[in-house]
py3Dmol code that shows the C-alpha trace and the ligand (Angstrom):
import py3Dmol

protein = """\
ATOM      1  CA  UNK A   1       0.000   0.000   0.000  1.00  0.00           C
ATOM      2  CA  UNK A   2       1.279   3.493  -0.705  1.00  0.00           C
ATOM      3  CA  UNK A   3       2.029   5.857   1.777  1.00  0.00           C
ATOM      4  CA  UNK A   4      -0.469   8.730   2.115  1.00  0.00           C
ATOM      5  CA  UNK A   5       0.923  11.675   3.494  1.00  0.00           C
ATOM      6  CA  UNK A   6       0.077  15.545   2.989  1.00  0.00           C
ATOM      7  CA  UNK A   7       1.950  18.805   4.362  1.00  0.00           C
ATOM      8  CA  UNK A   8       0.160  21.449   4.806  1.00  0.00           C
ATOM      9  CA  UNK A   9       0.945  25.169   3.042  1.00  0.00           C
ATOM     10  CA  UNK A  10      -0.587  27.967   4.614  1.00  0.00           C
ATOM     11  CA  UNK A  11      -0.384  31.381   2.477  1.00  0.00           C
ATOM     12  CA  UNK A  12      -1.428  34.222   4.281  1.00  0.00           C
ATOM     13  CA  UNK A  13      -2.036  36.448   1.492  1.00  0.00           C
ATOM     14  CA  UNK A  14      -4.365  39.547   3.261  1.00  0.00           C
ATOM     15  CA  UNK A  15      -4.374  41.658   6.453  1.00  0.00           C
ATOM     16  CA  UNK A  16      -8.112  40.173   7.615  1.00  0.00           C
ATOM     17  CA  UNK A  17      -6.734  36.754   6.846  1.00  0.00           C
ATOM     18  CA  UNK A  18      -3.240  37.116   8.828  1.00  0.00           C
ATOM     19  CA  UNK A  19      -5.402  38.806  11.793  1.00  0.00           C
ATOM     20  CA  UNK A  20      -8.471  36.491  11.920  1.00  0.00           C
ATOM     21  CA  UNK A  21      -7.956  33.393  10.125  1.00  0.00           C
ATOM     22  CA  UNK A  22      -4.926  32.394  11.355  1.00  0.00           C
ATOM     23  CA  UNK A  23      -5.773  32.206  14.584  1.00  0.00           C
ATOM     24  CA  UNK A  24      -8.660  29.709  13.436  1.00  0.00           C
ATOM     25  CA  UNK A  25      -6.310  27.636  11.908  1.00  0.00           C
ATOM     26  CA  UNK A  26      -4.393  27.345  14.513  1.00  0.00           C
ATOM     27  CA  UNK A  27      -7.696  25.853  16.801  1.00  0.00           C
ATOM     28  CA  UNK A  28      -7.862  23.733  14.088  1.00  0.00           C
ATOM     29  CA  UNK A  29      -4.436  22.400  13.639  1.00  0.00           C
ATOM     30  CA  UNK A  30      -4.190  22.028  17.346  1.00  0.00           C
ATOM     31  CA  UNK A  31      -7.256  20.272  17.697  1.00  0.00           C
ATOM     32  CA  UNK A  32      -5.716  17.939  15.123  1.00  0.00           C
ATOM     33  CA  UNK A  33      -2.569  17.485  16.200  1.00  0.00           C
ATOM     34  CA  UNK A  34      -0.636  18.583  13.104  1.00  0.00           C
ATOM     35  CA  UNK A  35       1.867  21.019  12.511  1.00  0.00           C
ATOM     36  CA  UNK A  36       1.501  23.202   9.190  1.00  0.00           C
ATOM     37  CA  UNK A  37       3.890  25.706   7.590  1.00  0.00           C
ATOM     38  CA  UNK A  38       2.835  29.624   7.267  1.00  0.00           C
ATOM     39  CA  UNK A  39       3.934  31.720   4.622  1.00  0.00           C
ATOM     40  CA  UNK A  40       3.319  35.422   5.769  1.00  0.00           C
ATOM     41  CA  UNK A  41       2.954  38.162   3.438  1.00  0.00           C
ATOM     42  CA  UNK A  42       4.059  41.238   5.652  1.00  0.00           C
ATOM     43  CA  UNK A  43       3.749  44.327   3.824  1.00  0.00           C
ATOM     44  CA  UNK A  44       0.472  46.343   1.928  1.00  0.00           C
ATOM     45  CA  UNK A  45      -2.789  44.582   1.819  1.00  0.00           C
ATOM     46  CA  UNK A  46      -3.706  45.834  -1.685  1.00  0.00           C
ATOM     47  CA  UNK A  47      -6.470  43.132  -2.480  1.00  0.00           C
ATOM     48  CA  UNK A  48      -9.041  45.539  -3.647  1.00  0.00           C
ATOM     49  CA  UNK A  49      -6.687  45.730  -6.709  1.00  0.00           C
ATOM     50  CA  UNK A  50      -7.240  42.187  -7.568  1.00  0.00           C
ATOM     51  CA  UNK A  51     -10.557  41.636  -7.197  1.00  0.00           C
ATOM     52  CA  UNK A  52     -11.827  45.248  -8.631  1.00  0.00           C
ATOM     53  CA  UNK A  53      -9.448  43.366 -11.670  1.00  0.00           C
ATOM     54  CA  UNK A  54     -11.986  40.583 -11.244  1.00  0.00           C
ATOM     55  CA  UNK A  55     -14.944  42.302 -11.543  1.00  0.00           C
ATOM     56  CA  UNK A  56     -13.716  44.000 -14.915  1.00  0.00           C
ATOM     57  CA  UNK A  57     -12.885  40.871 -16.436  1.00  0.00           C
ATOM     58  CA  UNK A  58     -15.311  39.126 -18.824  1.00  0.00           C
ATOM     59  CA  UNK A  59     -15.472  35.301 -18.659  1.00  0.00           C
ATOM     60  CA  UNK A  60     -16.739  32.375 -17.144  1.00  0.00           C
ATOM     61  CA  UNK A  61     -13.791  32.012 -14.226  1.00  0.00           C
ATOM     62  CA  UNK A  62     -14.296  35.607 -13.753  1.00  0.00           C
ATOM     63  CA  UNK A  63     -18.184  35.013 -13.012  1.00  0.00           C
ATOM     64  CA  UNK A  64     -17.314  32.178 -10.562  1.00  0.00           C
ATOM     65  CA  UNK A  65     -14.988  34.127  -9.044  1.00  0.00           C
ATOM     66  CA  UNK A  66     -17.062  37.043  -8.800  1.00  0.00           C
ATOM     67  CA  UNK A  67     -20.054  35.983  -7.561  1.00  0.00           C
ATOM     68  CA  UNK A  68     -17.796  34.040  -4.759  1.00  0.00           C
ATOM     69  CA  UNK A  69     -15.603  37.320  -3.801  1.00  0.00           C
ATOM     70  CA  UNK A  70     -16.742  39.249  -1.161  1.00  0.00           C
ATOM     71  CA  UNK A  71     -17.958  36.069   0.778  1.00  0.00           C
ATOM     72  CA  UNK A  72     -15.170  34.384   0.641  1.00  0.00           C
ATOM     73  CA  UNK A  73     -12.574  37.285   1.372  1.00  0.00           C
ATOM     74  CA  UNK A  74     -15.248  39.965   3.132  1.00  0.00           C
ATOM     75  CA  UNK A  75     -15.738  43.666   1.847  1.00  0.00           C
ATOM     76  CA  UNK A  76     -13.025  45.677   3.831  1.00  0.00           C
ATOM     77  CA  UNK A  77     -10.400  42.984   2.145  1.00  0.00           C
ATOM     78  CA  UNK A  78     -12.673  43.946  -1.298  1.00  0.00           C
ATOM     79  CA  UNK A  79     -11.478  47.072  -1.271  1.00  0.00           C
ATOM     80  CA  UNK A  80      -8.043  47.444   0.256  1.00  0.00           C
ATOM     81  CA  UNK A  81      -5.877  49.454  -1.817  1.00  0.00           C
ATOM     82  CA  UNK A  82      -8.815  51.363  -3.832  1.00  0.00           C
ATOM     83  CA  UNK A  83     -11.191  52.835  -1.654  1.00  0.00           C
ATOM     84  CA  UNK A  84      -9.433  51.799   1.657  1.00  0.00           C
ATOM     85  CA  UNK A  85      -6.129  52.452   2.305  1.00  0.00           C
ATOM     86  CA  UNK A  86      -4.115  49.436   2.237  1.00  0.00           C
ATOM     87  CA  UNK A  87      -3.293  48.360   5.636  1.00  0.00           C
ATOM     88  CA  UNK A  88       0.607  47.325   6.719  1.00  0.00           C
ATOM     89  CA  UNK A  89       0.417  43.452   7.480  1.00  0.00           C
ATOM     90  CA  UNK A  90       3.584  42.486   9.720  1.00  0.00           C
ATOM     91  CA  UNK A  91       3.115  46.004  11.413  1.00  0.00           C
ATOM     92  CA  UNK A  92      -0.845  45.222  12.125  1.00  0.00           C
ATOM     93  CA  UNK A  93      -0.430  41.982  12.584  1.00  0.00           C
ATOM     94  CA  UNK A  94       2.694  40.876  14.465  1.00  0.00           C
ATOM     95  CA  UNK A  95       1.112  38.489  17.278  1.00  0.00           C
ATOM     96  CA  UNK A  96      -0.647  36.231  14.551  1.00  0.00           C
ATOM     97  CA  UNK A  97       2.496  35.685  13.135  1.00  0.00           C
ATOM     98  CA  UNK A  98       4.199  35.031  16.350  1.00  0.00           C
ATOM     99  CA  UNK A  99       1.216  32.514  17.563  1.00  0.00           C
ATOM    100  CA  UNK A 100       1.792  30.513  14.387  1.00  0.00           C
ATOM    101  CA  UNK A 101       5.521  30.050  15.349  1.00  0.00           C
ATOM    102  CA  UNK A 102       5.059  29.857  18.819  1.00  0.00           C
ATOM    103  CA  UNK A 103       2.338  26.725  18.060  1.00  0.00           C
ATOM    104  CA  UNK A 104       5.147  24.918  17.063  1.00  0.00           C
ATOM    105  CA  UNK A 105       4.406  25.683  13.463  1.00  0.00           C
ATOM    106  CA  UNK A 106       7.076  26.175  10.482  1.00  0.00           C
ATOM    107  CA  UNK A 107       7.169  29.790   9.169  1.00  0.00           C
ATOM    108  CA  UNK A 108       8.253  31.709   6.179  1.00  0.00           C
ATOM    109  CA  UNK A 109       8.015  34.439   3.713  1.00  0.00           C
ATOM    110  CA  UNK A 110       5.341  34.912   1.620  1.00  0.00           C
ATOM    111  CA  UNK A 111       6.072  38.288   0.084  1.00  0.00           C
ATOM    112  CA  UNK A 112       5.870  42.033   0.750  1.00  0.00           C
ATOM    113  CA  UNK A 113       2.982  43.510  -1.531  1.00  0.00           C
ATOM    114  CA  UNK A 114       1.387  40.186  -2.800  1.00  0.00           C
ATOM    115  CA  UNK A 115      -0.836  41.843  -5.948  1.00  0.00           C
ATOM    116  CA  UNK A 116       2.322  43.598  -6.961  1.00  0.00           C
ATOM    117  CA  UNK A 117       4.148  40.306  -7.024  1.00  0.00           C
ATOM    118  CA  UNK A 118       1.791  38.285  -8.552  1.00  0.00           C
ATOM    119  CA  UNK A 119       0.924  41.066 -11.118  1.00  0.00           C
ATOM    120  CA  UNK A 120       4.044  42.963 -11.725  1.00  0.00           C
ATOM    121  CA  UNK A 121       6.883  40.172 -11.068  1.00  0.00           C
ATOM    122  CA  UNK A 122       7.560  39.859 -15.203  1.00  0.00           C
ATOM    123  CA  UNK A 123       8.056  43.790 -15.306  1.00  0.00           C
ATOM    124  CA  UNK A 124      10.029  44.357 -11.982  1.00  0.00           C
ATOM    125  CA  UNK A 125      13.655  45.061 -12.516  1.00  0.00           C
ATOM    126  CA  UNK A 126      15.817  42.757 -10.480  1.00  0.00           C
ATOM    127  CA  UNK A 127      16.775  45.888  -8.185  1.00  0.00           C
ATOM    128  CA  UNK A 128      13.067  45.878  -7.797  1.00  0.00           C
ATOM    129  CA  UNK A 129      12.532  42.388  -6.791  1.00  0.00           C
ATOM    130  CA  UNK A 130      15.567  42.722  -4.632  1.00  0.00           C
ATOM    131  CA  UNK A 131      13.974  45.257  -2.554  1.00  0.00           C
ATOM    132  CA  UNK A 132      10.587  43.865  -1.954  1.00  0.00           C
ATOM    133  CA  UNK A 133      12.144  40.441  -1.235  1.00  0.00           C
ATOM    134  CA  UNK A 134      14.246  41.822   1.080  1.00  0.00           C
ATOM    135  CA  UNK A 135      11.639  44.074   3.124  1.00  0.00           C
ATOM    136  CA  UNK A 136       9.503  40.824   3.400  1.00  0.00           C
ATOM    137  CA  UNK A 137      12.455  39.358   5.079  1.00  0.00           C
ATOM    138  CA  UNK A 138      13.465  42.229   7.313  1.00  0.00           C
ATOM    139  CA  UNK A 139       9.955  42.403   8.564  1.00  0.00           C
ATOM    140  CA  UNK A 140       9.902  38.667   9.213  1.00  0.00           C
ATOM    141  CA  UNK A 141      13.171  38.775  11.208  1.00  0.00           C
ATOM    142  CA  UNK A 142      11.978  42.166  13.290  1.00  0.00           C
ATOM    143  CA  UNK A 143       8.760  40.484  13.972  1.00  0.00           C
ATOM    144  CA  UNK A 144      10.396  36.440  15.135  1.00  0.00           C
ATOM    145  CA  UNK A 145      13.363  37.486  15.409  1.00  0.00           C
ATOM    146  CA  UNK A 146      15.267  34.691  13.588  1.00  0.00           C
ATOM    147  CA  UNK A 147      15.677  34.697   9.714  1.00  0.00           C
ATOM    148  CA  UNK A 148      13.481  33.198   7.369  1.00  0.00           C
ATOM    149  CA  UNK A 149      14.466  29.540   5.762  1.00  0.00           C
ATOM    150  CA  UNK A 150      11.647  29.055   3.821  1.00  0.00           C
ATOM    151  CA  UNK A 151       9.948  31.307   1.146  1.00  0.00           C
ATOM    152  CA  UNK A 152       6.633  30.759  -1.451  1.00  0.00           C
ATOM    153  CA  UNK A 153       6.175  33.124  -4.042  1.00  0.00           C
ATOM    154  CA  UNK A 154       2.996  34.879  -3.943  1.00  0.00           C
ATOM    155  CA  UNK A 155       0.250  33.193  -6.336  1.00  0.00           C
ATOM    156  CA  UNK A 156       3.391  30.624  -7.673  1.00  0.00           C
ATOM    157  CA  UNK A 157       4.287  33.588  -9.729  1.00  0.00           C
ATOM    158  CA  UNK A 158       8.937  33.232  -9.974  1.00  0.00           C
ATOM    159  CA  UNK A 159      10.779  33.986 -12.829  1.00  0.00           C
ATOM    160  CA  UNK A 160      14.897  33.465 -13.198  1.00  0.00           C
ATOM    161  CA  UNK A 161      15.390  36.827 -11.797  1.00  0.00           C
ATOM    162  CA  UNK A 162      13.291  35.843  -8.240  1.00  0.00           C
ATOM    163  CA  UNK A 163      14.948  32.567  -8.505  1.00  0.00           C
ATOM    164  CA  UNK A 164      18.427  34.524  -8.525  1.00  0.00           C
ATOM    165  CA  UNK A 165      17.361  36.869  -5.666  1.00  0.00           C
ATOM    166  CA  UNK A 166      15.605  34.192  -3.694  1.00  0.00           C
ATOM    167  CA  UNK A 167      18.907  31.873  -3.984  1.00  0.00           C
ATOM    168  CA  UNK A 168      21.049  34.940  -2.190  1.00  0.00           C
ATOM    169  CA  UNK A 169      19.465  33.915   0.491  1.00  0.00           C
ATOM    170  CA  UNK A 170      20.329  30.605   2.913  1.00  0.00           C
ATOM    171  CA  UNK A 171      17.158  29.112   2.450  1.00  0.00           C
ATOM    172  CA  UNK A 172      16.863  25.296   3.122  1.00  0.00           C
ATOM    173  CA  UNK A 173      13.669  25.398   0.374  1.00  0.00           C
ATOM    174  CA  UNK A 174      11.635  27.530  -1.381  1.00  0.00           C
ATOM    175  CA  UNK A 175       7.650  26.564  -2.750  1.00  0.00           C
ATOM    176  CA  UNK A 176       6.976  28.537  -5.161  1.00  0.00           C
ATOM    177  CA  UNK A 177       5.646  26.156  -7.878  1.00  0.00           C
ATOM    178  CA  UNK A 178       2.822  24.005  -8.456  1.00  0.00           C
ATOM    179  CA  UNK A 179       3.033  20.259  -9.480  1.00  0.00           C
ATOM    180  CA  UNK A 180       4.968  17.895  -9.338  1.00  0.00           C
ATOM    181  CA  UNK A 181       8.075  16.150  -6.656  1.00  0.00           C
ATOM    182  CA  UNK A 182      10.983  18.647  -5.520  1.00  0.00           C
ATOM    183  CA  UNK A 183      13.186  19.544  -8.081  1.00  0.00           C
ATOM    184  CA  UNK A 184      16.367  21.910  -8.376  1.00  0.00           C
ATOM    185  CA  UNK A 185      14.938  24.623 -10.986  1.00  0.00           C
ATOM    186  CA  UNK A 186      16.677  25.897 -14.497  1.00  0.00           C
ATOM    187  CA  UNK A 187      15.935  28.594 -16.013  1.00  0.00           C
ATOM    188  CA  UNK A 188      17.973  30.969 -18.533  1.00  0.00           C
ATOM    189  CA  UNK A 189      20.769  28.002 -18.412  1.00  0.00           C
ATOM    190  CA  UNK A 190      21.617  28.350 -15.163  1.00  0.00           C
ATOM    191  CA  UNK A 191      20.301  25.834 -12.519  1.00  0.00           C
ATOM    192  CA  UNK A 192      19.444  27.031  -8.704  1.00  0.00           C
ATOM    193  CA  UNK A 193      20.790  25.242  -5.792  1.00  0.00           C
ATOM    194  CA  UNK A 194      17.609  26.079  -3.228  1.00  0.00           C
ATOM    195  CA  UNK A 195      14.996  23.004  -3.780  1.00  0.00           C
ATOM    196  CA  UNK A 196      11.967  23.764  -4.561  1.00  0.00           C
ATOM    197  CA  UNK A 197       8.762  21.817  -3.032  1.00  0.00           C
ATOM    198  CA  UNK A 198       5.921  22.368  -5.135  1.00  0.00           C
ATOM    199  CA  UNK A 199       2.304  22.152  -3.689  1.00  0.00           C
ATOM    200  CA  UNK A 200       0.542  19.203  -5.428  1.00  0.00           C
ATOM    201  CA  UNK A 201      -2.975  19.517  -5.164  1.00  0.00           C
ATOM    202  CA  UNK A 202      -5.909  21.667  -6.151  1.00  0.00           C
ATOM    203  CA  UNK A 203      -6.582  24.627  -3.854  1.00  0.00           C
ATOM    204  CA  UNK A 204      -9.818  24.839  -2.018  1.00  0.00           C
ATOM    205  CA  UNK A 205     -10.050  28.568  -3.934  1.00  0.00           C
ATOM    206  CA  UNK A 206      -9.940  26.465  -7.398  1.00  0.00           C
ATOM    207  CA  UNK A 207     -11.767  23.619  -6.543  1.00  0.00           C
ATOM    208  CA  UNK A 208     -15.131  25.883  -5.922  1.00  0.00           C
ATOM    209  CA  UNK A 209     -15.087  26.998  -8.923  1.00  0.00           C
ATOM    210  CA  UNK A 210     -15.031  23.774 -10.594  1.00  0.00           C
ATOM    211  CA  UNK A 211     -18.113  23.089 -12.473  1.00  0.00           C
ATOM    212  CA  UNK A 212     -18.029  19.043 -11.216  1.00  0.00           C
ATOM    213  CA  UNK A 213     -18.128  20.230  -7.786  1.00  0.00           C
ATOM    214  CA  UNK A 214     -20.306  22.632  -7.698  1.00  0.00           C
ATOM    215  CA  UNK A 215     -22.436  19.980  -5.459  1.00  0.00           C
ATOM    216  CA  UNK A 216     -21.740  21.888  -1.970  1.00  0.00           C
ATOM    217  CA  UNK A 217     -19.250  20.705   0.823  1.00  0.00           C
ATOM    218  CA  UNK A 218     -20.099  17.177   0.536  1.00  0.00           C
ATOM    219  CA  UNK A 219     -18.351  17.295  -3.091  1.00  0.00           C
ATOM    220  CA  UNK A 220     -15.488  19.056  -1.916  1.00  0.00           C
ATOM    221  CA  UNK A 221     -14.858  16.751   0.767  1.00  0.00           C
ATOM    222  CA  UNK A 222     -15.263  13.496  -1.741  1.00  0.00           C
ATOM    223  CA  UNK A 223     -12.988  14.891  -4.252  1.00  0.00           C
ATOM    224  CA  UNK A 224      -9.662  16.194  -1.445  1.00  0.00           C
ATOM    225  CA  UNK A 225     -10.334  12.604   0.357  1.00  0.00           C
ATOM    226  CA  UNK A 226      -9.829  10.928  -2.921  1.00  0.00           C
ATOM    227  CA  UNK A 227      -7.151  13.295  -4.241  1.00  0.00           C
ATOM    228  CA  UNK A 228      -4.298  12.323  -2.055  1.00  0.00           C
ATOM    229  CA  UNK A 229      -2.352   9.259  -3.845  1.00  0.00           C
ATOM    230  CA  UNK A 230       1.269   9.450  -2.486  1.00  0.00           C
ATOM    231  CA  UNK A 231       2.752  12.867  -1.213  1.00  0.00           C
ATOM    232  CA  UNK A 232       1.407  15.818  -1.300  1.00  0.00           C
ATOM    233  CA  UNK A 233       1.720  19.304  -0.979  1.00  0.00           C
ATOM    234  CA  UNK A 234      -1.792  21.191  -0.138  1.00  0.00           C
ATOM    235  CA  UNK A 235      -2.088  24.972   0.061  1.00  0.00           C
ATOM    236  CA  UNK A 236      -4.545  26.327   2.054  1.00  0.00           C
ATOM    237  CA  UNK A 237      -5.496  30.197   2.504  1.00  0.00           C
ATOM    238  CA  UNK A 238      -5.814  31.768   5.735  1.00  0.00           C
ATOM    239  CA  UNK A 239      -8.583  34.255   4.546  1.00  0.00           C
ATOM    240  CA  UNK A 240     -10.098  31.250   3.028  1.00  0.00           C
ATOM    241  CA  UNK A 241      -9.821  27.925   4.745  1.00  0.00           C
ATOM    242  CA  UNK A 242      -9.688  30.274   8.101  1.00  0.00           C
ATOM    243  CA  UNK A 243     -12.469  32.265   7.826  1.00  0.00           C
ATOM    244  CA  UNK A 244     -15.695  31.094   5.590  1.00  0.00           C
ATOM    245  CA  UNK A 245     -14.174  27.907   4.721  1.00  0.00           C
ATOM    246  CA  UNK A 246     -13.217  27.286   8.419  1.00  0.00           C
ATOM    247  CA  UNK A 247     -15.415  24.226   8.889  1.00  0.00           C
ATOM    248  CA  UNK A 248     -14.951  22.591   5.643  1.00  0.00           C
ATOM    249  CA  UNK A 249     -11.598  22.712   6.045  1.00  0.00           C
ATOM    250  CA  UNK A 250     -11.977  20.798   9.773  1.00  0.00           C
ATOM    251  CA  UNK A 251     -13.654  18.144   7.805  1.00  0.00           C
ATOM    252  CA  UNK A 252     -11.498  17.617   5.042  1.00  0.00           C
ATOM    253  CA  UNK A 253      -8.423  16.982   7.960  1.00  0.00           C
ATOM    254  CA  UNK A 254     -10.890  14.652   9.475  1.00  0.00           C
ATOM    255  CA  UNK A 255     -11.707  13.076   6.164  1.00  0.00           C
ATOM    256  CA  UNK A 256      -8.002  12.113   5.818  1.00  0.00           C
ATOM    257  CA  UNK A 257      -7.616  11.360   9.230  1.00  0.00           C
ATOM    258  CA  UNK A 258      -9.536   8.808   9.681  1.00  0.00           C
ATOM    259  CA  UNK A 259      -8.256   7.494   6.397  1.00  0.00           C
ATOM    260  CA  UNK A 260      -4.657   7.166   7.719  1.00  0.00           C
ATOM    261  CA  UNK A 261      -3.334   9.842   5.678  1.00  0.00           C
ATOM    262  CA  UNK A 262       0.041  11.218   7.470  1.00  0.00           C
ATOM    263  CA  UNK A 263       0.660  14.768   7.827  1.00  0.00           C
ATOM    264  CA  UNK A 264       4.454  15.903   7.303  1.00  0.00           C
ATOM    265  CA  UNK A 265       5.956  19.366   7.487  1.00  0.00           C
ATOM    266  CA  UNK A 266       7.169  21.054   4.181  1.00  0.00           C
ATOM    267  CA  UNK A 267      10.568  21.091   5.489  1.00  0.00           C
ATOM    268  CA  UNK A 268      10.809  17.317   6.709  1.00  0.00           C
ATOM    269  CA  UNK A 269      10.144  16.629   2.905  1.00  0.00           C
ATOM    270  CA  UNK A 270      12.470  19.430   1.957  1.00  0.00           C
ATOM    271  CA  UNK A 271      15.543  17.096   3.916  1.00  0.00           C
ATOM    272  CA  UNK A 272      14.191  13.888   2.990  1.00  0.00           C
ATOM    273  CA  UNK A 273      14.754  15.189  -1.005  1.00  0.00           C
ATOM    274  CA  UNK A 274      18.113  17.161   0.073  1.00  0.00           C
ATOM    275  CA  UNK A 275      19.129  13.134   2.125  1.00  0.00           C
ATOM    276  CA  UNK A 276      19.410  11.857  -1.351  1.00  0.00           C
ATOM    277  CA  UNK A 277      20.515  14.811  -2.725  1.00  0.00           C
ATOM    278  CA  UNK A 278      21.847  13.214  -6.014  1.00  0.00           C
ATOM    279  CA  UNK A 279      18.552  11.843  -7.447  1.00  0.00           C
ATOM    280  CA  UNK A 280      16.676  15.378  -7.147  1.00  0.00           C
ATOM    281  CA  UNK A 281      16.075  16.310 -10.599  1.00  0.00           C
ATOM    282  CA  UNK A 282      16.686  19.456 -12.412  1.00  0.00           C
ATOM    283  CA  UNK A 283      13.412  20.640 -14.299  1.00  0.00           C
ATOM    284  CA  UNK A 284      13.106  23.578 -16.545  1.00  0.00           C
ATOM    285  CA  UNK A 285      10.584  26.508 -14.929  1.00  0.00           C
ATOM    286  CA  UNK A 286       7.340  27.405 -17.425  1.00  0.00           C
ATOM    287  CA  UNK A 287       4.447  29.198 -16.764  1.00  0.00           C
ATOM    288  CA  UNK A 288       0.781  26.991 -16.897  1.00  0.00           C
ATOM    289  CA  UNK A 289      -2.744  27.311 -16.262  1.00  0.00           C
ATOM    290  CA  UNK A 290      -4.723  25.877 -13.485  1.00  0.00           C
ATOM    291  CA  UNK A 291      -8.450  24.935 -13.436  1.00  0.00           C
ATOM    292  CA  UNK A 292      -9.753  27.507 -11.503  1.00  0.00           C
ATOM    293  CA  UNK A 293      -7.526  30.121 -11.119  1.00  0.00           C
ATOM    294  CA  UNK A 294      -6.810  33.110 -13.285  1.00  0.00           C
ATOM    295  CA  UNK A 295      -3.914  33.534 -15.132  1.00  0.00           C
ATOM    296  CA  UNK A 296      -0.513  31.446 -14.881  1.00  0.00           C
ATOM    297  CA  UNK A 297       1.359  29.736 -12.206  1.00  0.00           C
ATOM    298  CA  UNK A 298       4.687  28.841 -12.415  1.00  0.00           C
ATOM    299  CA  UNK A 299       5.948  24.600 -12.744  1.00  0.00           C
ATOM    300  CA  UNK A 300       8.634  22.549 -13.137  1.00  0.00           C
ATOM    301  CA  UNK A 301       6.352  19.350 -14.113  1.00  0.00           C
ATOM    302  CA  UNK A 302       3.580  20.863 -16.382  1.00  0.00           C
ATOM    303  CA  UNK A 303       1.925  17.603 -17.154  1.00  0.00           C
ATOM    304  CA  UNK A 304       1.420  16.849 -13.500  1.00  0.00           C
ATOM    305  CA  UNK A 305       0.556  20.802 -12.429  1.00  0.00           C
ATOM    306  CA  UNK A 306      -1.844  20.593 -15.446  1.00  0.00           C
ATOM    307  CA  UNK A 307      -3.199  16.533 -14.588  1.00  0.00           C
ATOM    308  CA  UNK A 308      -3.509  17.429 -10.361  1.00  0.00           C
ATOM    309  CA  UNK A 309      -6.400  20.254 -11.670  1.00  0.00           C
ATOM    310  CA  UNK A 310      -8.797  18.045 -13.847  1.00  0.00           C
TER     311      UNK A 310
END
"""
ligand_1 = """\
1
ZN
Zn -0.678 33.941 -1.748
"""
view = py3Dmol.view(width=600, height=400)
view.addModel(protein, "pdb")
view.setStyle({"model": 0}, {"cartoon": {"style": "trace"}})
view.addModel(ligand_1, "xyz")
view.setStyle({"model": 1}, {"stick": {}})
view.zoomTo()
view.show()
């Protein structure tokens, strides 16, 4: 029989997610026993940007999305950064983060200003990226106190120029990819030396806006409990999964629970790769779709990032 084991990836992408949903996730983990890993995006919460972008977008996706918005990530979060000024995470938010670490959880750095990432990463000049990499790891080491040794790129959006400013740092891995086992990445000839752990599944943000599953929380559930097949990587959003999807959430964990699944840390797979360090491959980066999300993500195993959404 195959071992079934998942590690859980928590982006914290929003300043009501950081402040409320974390600490619901962290009920839940404890209630469960498991340990999870937080990515924390410290600087502006400019959502409002990216879901006024959603709202001008024609399309199907853009109608799911839409008409799923301000319930799943509330109104204030709607409009941070346009008609609300965009509040400072890691300033605003500093005793989340340190809860999550002090739970006994695995931390790192999501990003600085995560639309501007995740929009503007193809356009920013390498000074650029330099900068707002480096003020989300200032803030993380004022805040815990200890630098960061993990990072995940805000919506899987890296290019060869983050990959070059991420690998200045000591990290033991980043996750900034989607599908797939860990791989060293390539791009623009050179090959990176920080492994990369890409999450595997589906997120819970996608999945609802799958057609097939449109059947409520009983579908969801069916389709995460029979989605795990070896090891995997989920990612799971603290304004999400730890606010309005709170509950769902609980019962997917039970779900796999009570099916025997494992739970593993991002980091313990990150040195059970780095233990057998010569058989990690080396994959090529690309940009793919997902089902379910807008735009591109970035992959080193295309086939599998496209085959884990369908
Ligand atoms: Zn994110």
């Amino acid at each position: 029989m195959t071992l079934r084991r998942v590690a859980l990836k928590v982006d914290c992408d929003t300043f009501e997610g950081t402040r409320d949903g974390v600490p619901r996730l962290l009920e839940i983990f404890a209630a469960q026993g498991l340990r999870a890993t937080f990515y924390f995006t410290l600087g502006p919460d400019r959502s409002g940007v990216a879901i006024r972008r959603v709202f001008t977008r024609p399309g199907f996706l853009s109608k799911m999305i839409r008409s799923r918005a301000p319930s799943l990530y509330g109104w204030r979060t709607a409009l941070y950064g346009t008609l609300l000024p965009a509040p400072m995470i890691g300033a605003r938010c500093e005793e989340a983060v340190r809860a999550a670490a002090r739970a006994g959880h695995e931390t790192g750095v999501h990003g600085w200003d995560h639309v501007g990432w995740h929009d503007g990463l193809d356009d920013m000049s390498r000074e650029a990226i330099t900068r707002e990499y480096g003020a989300a790891h200032a803030e993380y080491l004022r805040i815990l106190g200890v630098p960061a040794r993990s990072s995940a790129a805000p919506g899987w959006t890296a290019s060869e120029r983050s990959l070059e400013v991420q690998e200045e740092r000591s990290l033991l891995h980043a996750s900034d990819t989607r599908g797939g086992e860990p791989f060293f990445p390539r791009a623009g000839g050179r090959t990176f030396r920080t492994l990369e752990v890409p999450t595997t599944l589906p997120t819970l943000d996608e999945t609802l806006a799958w057609p097939a599953l449109s059947g409520g929380d009983a579908a969801q559930r069916a389709y995460f409990r029979s989605a795990v097949r070896g090891t995997e990587v989920h990612t799971v959003h603290a304004e999400v999964e730890g606010r309005s999807k709170a509950a769902l959430l609980a019962g997917i964990l039970d779900d796999w629970k009570s099916d025997g699944v494992e739970f593993v840390t991002l980091s313990a797979l990150a040195r059970e790769a780095l233990a057998r360090r010569d058989r990690i491959p080396e994959r090529e980066i690309s940009r793919t779709r997902v089902s379910g999300r807008g735009g591109f993500v970035t992959t080193g195993w295309p086939e599998a990032a496209r085959a884990a959404s369908s």
